[in-house]
C-alpha positions in Angstrom: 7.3 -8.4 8.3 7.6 -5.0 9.8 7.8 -2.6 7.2 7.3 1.7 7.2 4.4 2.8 5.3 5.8 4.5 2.6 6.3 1.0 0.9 2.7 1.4 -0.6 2.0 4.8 -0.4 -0.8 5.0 2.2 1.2 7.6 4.3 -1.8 9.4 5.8 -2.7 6.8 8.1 -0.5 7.0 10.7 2.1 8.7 9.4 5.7 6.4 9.5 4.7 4.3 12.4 5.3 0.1 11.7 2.8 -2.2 10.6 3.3 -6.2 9.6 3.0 -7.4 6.4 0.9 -9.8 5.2 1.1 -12.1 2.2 -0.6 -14.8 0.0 0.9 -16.5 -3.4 -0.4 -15.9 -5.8 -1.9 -12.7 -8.3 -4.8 -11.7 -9.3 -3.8 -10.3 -13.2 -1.2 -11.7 -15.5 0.3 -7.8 -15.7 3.8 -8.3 -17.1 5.3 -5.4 -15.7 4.2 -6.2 -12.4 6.8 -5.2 -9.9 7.0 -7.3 -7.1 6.5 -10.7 -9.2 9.7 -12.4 -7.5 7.9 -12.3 -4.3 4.0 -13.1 -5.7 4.6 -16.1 -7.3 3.5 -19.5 -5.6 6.8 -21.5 -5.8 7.1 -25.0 -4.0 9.0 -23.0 -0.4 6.2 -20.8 -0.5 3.4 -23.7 -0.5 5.4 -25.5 2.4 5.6 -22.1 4.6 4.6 -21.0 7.7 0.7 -21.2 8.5 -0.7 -18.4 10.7 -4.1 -17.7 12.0 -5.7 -14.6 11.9 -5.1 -14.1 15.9 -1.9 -15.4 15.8 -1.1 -12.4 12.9 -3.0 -10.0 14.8 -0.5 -10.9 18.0 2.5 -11.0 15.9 1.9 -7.5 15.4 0.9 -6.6 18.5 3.6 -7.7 20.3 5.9 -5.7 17.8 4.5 -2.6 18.5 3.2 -2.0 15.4 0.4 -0.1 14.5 -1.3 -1.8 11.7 -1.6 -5.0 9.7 -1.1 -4.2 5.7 -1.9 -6.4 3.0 0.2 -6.4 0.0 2.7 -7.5 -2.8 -0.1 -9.6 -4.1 -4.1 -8.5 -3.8 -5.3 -9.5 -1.0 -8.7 -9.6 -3.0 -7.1 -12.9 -3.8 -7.1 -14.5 -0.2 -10.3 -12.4 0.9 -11.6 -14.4 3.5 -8.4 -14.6 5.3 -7.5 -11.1 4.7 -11.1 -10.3 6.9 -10.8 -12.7 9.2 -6.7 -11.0 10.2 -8.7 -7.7 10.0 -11.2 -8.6 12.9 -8.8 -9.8 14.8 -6.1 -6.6 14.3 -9.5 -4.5 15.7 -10.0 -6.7 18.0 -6.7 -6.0 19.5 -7.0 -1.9 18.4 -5.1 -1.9 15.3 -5.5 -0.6 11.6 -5.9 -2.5 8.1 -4.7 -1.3 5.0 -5.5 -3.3 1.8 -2.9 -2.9 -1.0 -4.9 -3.4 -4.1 -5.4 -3.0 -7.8 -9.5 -2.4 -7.1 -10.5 -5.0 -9.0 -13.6 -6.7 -7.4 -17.2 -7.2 -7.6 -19.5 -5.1 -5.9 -21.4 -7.5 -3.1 -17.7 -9.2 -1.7 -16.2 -5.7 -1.8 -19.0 -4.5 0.8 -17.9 -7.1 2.9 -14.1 -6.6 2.1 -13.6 -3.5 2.8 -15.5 -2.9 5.8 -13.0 -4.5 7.9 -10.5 -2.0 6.1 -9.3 0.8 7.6 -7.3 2.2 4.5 -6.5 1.3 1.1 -3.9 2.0 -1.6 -5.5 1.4 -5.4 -3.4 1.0 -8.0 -4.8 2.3 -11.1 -2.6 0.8 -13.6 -3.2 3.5 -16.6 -6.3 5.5 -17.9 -6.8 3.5 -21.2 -9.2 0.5 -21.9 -6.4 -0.9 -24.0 -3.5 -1.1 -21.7 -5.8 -3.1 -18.9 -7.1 -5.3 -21.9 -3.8 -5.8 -23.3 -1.3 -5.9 -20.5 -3.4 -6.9 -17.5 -6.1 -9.0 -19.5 -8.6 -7.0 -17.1 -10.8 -4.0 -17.5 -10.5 0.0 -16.5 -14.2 0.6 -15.8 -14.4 -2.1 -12.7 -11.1 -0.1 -10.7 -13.1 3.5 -11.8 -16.2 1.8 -9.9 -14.4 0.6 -7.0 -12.4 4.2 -6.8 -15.9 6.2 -7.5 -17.4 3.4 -4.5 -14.6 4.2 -2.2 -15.2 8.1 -2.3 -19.0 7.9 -2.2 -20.0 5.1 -0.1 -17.3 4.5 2.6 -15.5 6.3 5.4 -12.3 4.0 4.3 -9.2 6.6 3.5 -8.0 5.7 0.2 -5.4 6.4 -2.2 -4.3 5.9 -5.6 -1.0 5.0 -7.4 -0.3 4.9 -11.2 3.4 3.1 -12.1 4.2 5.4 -15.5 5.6 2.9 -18.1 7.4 4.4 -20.6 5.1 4.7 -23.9 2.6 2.7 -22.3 0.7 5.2 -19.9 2.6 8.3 -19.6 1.7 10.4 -22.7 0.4 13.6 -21.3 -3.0 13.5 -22.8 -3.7 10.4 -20.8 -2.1 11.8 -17.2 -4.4 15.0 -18.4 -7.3 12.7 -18.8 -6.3 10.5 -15.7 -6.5 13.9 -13.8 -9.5 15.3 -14.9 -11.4 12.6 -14.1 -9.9 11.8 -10.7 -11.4 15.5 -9.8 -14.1 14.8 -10.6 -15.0 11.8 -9.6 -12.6 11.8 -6.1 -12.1 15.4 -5.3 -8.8 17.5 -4.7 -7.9 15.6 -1.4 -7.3 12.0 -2.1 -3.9 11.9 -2.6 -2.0 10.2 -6.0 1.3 8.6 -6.7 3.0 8.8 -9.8 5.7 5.6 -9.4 9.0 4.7 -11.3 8.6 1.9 -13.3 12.0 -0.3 -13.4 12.7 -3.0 -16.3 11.4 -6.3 -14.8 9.5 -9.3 -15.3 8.6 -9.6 -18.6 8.9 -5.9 -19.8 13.0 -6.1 -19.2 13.0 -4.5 -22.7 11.4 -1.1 -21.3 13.6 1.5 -19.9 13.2 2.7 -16.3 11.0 6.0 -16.1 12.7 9.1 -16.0 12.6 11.3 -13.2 11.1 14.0 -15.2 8.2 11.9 -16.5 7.3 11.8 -12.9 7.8 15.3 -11.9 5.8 16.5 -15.3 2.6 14.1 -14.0 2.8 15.5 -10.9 2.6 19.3 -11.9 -0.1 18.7 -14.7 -2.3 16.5 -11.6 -1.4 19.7 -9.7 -2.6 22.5 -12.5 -5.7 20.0 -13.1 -6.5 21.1 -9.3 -5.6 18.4 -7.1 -3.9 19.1 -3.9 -2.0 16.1 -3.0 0.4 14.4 -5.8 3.4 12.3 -5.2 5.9 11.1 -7.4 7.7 8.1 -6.2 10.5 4.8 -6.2 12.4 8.2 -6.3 14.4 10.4 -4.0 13.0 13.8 -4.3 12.7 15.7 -1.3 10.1 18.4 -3.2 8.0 16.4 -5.1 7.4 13.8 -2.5 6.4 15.8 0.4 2.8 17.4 1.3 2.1 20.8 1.4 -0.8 22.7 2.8 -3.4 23.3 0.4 -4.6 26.5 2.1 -1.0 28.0 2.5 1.7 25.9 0.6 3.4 25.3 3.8 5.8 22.1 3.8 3.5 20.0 6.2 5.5 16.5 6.1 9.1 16.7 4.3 9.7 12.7 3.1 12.5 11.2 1.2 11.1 7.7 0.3 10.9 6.4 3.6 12.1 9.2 5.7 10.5 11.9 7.8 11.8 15.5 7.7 10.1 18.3 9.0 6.7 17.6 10.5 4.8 20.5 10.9 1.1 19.0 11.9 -0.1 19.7 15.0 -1.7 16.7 17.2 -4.8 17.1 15.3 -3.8 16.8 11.6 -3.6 20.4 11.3 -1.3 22.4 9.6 0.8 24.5 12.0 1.0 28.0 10.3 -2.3 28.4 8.9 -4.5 25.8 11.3 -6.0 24.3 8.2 -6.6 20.6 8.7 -4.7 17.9 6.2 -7.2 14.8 4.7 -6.1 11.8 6.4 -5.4 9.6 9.4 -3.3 10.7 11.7 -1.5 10.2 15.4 -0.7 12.7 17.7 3.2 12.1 16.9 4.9 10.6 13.7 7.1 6.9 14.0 10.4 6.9 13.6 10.9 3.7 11.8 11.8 5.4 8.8 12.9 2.4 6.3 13.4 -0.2 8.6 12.4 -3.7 8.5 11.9 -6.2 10.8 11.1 -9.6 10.0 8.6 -11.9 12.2 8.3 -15.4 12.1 5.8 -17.5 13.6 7.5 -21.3 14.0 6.1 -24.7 14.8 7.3 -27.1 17.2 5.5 -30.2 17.6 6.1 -32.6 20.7 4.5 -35.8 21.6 1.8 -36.2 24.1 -0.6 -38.5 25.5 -1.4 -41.1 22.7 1.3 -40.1 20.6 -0.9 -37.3 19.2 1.5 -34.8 18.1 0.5 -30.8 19.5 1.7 -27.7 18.0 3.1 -25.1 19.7 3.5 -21.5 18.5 6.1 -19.1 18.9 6.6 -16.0 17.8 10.4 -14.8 16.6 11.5 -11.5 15.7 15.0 -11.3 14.0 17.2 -8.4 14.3 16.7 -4.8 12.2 17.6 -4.6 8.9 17.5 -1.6 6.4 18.8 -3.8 3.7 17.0 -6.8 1.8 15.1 -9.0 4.1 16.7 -12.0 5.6 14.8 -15.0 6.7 11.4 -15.4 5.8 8.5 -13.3 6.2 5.3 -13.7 7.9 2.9 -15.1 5.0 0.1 -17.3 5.0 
């Protein structure tokens, strides 16, 4: 699947340009509010889908023209081995990885994990013991060590998103906490999300957040000195764009998935002031905006020789939708 980057929030690397998508079944918590769970969940079409090697991904997306390979929608923590072997083979062919995860892992596979990672979105699902105990059966202190390992030990470019459930995790004395310790611990330039949360799953009784909930995180992140904080699953042309921390110059105006002005220079520097903006960047933004594309990779089998039966691999691309995705995407 050919998706923008926006999707998951790791807008730095290469800013708008197309990536594939890659998926397992599966998750790795029993969260109940968990967004994409329609799409996570191993049901009997998903166990009988198309199988892909990790060239055969890395070609897919090559032949696209995309940029990077992203996996997402469920941790790819949980299909690791795969995840790195579609990594190698997306250097091998010059692109980018991006992991979409919630951080939890233990320390010796996550050397190995995320040194075939090029970037990384961490979801950090609240700042309370309680909530990961109770609603994700997990623990906070392992995603604080992964987040604390990423900034300290790695050249990967990270950053974090936290999906505000009402009266679960948006009291402001927790997005205070939440805020203090993420400068301290990750500095002013890592960039963080602040996400709508919509009634799904198994938290239907919830109401969506409210836009203000978002924009109030956002401002105390911002008085708590960090420079780059999002809010987003929202149009907001202000509050989702970045600014230059040196002199509060719009630097990339976004709505969602689209690309306003774009005033970095083919360096990653701010045009006014020539300070340079944290990330990953090419020398001109994509243009796929919200598009998606989605690529399958089909089987035909024919007879030969014996009657042994040979597979032979295709790869299709169906036509541009901005809607919801027809067919079936790319997936292990």
């Amino acid at each position: 699947m050919r998706r923008p980057y926006r999707e998951k929030a790791a807008e730095p690397l290469l800013s708008r340009h197309e990536r594939v998508v890659v998926r397992d079944c599966g998750l790795q918590s029993r969260l109940p509010v968990f967004q994409n769970w329609d799409i996570s969940k191993a049901r009997a079409i998903d166990r009988l889908g198309d199988w892909a090697s990790p060239d055969e991904v890395a070609d897919a997306a090559a032949r696209n023209g995309c940029h990077s390979i992203a996996f997402t929608y469920n941790d790819p923590v949980i299909f690791a081995e795969y995840a790195i072997d579609c990594a190698r083979a997306a250097h091998e062919r010059g692109l980018k990885t991006v992991a979409v995860t919630a951080g939890y892992i233990n320390p010796e596979p996550r050397t190995e994990f995320y040194a075939q990672m090029d970037a990384a979105n961490v979801d950090l699902k609240a700042f309370t013991g309680e909530f990961y105990h109770k609603l994700c059966f997990g623990e906070l202190e392992p995603v604080l060590d992964t987040l604390h390992w990423l900034k300290a030990e790695t050249s990967v470019w990270f950053e974090v998103t936290t999906l505000l459930i009402p009266g679960h995790n948006d009291s402001e004395d927790e997005i205070a906490r939440l805020s203090d310790w993420f400068l301290n611990n990750l500095g002013p330039d890592v960039p963080l999300h602040f996400t709508a949360f919509h009634p799904d799953f198994k938290m239907l009784d919830v109401p969506a957040t409210p836009p203000e909930t978002l924009v109030r995180a956002r401002k105390r992140a911002l008085a708590a000195g960090l420079h780059h904080v999002y809010v987003g699953n929202i149009h907001d042309l202000e509050n989702d764009s970045t600014y230059c921390a040196s002199c509060g110059q719009v630097l990339i105006e976004r709505d969602w998935y689209e690309l306003g002005r774009y005033n970095l220079d083919e360096r990653g520097c701010c045009k006014f002031c020539d300070a340079r903006l944290p990330g990953r960047f090419e020398a001109k933004p994509g243009k796929w905006g919200r598009h998606r594309l989605p690529v399958l990779i089909q089987r035909s089998s024919t007879a030969g020789g014996s009657g042994a039966r040979a597979k032979n691999w295709k790869i299709n691309t169906l036509s541009n939708t901005t809607g919801s995705t027809p067919g079936r995407p790319l997936s292990a």
